[in-house]
Biopython code that builds the backbone (N, CA, C, O; Angstrom):
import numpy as np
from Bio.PDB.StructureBuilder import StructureBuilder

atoms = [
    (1, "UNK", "N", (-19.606, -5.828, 15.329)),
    (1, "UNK", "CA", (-18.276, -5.370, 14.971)),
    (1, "UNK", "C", (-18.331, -4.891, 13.525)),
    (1, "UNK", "O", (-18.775, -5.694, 12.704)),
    (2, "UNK", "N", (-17.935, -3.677, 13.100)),
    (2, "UNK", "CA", (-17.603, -3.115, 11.799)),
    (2, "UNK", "C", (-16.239, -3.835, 11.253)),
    (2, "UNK", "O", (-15.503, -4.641, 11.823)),
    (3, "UNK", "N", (-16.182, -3.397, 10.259)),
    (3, "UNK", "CA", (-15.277, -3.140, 9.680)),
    (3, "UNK", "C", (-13.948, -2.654, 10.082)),
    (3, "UNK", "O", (-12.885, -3.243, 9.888)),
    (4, "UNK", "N", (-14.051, -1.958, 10.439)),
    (4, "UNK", "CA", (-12.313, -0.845, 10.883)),
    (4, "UNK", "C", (-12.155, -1.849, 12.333)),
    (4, "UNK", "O", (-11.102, -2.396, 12.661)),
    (5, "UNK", "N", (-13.319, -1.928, 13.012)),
    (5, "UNK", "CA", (-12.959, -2.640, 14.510)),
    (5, "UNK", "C", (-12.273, -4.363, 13.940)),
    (5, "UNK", "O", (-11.293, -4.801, 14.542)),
    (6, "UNK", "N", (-12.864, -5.149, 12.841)),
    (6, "UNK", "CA", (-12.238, -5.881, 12.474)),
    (6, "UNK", "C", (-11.124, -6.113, 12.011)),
    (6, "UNK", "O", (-10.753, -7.280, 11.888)),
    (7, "UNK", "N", (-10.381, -5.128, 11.670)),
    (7, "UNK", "CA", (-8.762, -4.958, 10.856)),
    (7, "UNK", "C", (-8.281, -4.761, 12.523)),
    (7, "UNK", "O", (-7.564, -5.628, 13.024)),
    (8, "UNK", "N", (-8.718, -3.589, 13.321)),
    (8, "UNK", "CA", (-7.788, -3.652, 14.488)),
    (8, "UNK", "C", (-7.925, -4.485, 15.075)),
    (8, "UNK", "O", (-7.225, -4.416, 16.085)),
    (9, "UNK", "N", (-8.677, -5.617, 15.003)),
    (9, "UNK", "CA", (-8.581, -6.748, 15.371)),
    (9, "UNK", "C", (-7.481, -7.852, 15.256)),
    (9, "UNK", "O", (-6.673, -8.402, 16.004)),
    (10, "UNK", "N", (-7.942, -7.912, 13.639)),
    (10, "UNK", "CA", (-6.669, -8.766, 12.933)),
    (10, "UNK", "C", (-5.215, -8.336, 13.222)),
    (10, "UNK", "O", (-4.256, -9.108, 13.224)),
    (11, "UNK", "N", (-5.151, -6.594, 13.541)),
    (11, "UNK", "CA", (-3.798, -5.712, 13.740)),
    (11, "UNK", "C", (-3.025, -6.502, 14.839)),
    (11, "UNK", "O", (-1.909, -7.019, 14.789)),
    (12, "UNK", "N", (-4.080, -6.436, 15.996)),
    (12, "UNK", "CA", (-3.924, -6.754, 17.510)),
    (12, "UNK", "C", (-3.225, -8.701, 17.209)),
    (12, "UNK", "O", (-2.303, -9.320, 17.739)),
    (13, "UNK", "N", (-4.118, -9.030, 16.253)),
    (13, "UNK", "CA", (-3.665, -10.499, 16.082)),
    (13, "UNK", "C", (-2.712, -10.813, 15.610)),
    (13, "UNK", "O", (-2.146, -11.831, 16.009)),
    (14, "UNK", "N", (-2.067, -9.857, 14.332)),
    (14, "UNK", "CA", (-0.683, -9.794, 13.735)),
    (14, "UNK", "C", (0.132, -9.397, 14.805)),
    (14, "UNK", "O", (0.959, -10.255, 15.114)),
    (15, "UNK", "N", (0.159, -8.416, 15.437)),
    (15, "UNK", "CA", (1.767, -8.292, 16.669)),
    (15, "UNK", "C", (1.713, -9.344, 17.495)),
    (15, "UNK", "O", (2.793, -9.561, 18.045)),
    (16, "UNK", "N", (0.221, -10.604, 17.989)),
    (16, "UNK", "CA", (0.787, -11.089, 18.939)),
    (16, "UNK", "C", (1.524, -12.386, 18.040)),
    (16, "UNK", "O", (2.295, -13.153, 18.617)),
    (17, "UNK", "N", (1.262, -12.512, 16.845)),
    (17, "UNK", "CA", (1.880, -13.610, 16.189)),
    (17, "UNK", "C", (3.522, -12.948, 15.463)),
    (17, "UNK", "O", (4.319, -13.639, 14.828)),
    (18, "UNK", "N", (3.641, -11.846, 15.704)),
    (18, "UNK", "CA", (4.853, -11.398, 15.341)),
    (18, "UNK", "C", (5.914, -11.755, 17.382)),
    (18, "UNK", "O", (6.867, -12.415, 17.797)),
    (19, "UNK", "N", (5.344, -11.227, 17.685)),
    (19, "UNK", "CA", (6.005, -11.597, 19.090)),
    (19, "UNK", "C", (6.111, -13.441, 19.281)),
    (19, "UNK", "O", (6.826, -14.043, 20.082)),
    (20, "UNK", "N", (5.483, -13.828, 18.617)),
    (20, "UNK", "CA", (5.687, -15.329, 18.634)),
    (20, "UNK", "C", (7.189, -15.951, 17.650)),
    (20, "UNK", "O", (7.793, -17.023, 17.642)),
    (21, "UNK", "N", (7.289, -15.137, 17.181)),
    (21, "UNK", "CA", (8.520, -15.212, 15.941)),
    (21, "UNK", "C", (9.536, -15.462, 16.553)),
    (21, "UNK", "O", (9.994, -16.524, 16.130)),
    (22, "UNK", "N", (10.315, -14.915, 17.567)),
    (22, "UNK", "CA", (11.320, -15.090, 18.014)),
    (22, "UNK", "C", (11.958, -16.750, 18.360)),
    (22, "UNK", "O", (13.131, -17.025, 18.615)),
    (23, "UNK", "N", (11.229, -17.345, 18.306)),
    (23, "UNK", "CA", (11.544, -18.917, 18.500)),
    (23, "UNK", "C", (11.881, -19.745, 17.467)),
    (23, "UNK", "O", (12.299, -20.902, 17.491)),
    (24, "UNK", "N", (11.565, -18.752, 16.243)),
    (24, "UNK", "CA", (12.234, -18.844, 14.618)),
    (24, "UNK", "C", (11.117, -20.530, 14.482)),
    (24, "UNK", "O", (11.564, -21.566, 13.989)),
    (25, "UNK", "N", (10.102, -20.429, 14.882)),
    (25, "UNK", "CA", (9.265, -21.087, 14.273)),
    (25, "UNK", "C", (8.253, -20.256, 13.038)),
    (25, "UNK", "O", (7.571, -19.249, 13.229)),
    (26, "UNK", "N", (8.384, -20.911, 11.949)),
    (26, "UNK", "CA", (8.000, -20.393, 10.634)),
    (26, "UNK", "C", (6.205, -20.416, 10.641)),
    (26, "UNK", "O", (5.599, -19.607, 9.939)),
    (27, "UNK", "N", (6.011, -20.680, 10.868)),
    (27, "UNK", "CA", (4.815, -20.824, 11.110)),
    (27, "UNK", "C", (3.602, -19.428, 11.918)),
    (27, "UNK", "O", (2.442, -19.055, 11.746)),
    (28, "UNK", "N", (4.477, -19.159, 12.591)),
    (28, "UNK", "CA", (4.364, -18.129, 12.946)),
    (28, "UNK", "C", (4.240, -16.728, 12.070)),
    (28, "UNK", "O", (3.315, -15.916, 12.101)),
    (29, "UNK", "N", (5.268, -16.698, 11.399)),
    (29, "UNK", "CA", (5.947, -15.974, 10.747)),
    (29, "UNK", "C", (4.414, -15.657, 9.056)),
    (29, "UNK", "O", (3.819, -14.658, 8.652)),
    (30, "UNK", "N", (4.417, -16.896, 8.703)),
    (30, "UNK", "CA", (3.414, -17.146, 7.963)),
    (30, "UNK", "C", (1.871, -16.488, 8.192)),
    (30, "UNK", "O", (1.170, -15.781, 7.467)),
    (31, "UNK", "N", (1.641, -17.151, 9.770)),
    (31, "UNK", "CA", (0.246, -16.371, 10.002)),
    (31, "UNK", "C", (0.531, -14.783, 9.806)),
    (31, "UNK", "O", (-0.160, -14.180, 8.986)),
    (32, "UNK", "N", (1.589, -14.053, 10.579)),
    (32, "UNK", "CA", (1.710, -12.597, 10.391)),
    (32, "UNK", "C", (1.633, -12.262, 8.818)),
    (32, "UNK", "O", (0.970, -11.242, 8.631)),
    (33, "UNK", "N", (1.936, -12.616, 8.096)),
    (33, "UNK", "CA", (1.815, -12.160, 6.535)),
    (33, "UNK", "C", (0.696, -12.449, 6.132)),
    (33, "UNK", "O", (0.143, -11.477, 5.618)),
    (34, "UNK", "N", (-0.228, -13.866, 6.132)),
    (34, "UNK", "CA", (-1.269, -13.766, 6.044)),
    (34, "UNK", "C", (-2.156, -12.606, 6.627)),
    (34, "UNK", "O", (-2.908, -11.944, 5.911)),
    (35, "UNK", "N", (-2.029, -12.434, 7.808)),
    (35, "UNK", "CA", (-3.218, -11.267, 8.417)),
    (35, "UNK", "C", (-2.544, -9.632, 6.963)),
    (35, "UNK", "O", (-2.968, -9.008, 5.991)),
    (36, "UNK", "N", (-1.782, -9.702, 7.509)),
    (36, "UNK", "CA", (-1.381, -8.213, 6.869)),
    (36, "UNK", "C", (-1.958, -8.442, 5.538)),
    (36, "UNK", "O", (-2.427, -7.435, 5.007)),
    (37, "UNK", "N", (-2.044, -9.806, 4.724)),
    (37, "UNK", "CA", (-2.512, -9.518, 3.521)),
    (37, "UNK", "C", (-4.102, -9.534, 2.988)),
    (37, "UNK", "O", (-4.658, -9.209, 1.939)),
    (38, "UNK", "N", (-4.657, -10.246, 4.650)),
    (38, "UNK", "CA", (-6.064, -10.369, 4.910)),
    (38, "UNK", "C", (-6.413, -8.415, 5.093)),
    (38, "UNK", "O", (-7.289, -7.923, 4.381)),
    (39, "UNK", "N", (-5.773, -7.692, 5.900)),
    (39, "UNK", "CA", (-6.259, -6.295, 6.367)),
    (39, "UNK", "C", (-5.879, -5.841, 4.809)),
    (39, "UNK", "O", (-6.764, -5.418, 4.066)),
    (40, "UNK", "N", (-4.953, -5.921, 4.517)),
    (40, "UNK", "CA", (-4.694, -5.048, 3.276)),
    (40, "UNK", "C", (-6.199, -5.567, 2.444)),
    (40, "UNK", "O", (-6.603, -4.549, 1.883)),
    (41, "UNK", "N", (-6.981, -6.501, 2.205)),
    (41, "UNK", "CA", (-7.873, -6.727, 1.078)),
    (41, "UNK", "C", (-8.836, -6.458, 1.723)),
    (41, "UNK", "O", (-9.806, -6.235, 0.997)),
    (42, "UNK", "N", (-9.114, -6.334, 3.181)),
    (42, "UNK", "CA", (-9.931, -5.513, 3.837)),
    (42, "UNK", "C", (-10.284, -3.727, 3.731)),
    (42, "UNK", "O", (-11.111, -2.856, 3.460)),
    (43, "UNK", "N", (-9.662, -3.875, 3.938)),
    (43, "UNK", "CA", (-8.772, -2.236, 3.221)),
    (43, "UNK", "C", (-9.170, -1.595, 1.889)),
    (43, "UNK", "O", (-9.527, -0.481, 1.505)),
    (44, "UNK", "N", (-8.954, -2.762, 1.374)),
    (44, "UNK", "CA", (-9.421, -2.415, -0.126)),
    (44, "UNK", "C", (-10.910, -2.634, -0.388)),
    (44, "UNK", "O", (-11.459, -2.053, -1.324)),
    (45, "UNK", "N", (-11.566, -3.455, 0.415)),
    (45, "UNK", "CA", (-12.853, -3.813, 0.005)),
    (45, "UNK", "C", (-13.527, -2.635, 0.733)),
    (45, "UNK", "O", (-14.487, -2.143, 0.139)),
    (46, "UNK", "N", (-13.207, -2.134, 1.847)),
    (46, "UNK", "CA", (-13.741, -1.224, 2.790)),
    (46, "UNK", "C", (-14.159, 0.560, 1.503)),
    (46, "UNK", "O", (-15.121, 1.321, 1.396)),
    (47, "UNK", "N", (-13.040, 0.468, 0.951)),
    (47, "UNK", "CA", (-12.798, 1.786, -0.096)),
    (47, "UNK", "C", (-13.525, 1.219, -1.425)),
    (47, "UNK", "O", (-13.986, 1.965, -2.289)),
    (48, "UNK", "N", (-13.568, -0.122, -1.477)),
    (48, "UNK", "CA", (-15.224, 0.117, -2.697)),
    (48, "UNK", "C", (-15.899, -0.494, -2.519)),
    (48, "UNK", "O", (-16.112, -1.235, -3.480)),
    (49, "UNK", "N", (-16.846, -0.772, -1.190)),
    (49, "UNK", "CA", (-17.666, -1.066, -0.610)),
    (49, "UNK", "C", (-19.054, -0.103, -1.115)),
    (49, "UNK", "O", (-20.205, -0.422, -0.819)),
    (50, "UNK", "N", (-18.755, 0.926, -1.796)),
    (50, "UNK", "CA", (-19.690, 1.949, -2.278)),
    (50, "UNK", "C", (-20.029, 2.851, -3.647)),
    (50, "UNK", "O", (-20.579, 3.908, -3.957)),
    (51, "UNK", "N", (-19.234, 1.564, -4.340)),
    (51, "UNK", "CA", (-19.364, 1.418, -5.489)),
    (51, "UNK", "C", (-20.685, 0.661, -6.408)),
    (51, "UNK", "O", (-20.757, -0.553, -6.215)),
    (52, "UNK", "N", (-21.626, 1.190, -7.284)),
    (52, "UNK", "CA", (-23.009, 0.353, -7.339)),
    (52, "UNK", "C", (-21.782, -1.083, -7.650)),
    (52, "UNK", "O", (-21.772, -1.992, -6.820)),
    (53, "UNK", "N", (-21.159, -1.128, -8.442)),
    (53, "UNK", "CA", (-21.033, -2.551, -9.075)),
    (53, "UNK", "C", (-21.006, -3.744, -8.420)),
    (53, "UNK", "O", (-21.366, -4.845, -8.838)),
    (54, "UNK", "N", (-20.324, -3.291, -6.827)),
    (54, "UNK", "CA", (-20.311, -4.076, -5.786)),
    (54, "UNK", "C", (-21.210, -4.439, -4.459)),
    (54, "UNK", "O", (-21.055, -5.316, -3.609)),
    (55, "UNK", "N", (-22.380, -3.245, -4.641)),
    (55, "UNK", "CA", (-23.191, -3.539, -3.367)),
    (55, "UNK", "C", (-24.150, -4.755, -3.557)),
    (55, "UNK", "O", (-24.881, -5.025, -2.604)),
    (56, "UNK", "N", (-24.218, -5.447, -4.579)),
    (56, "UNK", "CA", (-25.211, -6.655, -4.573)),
    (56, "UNK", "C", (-24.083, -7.847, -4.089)),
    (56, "UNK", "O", (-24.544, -8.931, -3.731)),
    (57, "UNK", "N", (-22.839, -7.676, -4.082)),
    (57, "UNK", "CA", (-22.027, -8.547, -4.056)),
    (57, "UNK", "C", (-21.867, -8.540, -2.249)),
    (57, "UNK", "O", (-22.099, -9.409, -1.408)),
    (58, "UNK", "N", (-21.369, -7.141, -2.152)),
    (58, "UNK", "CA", (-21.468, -6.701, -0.266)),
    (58, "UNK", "C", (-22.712, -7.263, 0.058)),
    (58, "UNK", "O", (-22.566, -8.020, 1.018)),
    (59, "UNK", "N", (-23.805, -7.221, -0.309)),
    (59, "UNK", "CA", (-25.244, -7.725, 0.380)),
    (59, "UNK", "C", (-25.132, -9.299, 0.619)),
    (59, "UNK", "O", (-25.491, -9.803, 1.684)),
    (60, "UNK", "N", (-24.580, -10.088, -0.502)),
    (60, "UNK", "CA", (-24.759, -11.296, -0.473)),
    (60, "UNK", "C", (-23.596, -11.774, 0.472)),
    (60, "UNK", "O", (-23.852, -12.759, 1.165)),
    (61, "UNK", "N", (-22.211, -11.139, 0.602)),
    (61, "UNK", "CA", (-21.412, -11.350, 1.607)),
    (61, "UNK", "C", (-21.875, -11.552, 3.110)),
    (61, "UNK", "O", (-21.899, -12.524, 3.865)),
    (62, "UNK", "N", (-22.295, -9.992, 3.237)),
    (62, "UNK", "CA", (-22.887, -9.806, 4.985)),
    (62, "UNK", "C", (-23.924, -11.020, 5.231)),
    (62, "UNK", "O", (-23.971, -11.609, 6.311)),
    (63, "UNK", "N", (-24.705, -11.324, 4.193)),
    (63, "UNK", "CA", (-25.894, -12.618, 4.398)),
    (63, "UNK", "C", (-24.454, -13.544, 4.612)),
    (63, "UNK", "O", (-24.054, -13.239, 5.736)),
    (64, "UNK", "N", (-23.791, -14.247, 4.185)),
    (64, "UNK", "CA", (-23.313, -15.573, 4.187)),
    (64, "UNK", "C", (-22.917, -15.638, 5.622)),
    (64, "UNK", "O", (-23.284, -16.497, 6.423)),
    (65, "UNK", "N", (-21.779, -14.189, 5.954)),
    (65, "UNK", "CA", (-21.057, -14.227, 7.203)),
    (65, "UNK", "C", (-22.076, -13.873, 8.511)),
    (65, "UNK", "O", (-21.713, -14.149, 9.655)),
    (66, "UNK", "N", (-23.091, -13.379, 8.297)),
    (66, "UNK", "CA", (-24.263, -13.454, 9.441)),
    (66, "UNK", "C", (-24.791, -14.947, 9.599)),
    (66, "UNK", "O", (-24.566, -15.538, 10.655)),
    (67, "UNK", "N", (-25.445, -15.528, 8.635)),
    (67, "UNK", "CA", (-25.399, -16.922, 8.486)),
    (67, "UNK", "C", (-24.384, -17.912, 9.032)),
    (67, "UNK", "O", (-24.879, -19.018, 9.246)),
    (68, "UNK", "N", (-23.084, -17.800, 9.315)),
    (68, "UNK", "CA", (-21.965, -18.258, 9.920)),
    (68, "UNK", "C", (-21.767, -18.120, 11.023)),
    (68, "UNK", "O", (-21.644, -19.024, 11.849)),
    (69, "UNK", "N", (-21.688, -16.674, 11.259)),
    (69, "UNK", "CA", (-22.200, -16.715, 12.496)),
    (69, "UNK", "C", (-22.997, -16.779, 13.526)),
    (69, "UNK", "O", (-22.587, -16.710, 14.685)),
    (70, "UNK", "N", (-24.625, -16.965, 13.088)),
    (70, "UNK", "CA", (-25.159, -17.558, 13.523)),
    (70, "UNK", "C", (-25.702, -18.914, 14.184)),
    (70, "UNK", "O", (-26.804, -18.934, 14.734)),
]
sb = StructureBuilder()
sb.init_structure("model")
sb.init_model(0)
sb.init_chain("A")
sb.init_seg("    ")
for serial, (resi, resn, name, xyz) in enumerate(atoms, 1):
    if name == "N":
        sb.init_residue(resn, " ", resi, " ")
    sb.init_atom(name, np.array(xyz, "f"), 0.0, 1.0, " ", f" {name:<3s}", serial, name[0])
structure = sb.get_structure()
């Protein structure tokens, strides 16, 4: 999974926790803002992902989260 497939991921995960809202449990409500503020820094990391200052930092990322998921 890339990148972009991961935000429409999280996207897909924000409406079903927005459709959970209606029961005016807060909690709910919470996860949806979290994701949106998770894609938004996704978003942002995606657009300087190709910057030198940051690719030793991107390298050591992809190692941790391959490592995790492994």
């Amino acid at each position: 999974m890339d990148l972009k497939e991961a935000i429409g991921q999280l996207d897909s995960l924000r409406a079903h926790c927005k459709t959970m809202i209606s029961g005016g449990d807060e909690i709910w409500r919470k996860d949806a803002e979290a994701l949106d503020m998770g894609m938004a820094a996704l978003a942002s990391f995606d657009k300087l992902k190709n910057k030198p200052v940051f690719s030793d930092l991107i390298k050591e990322l992809r190692r941790n989260l391959t490592e995790r998921v492994s």
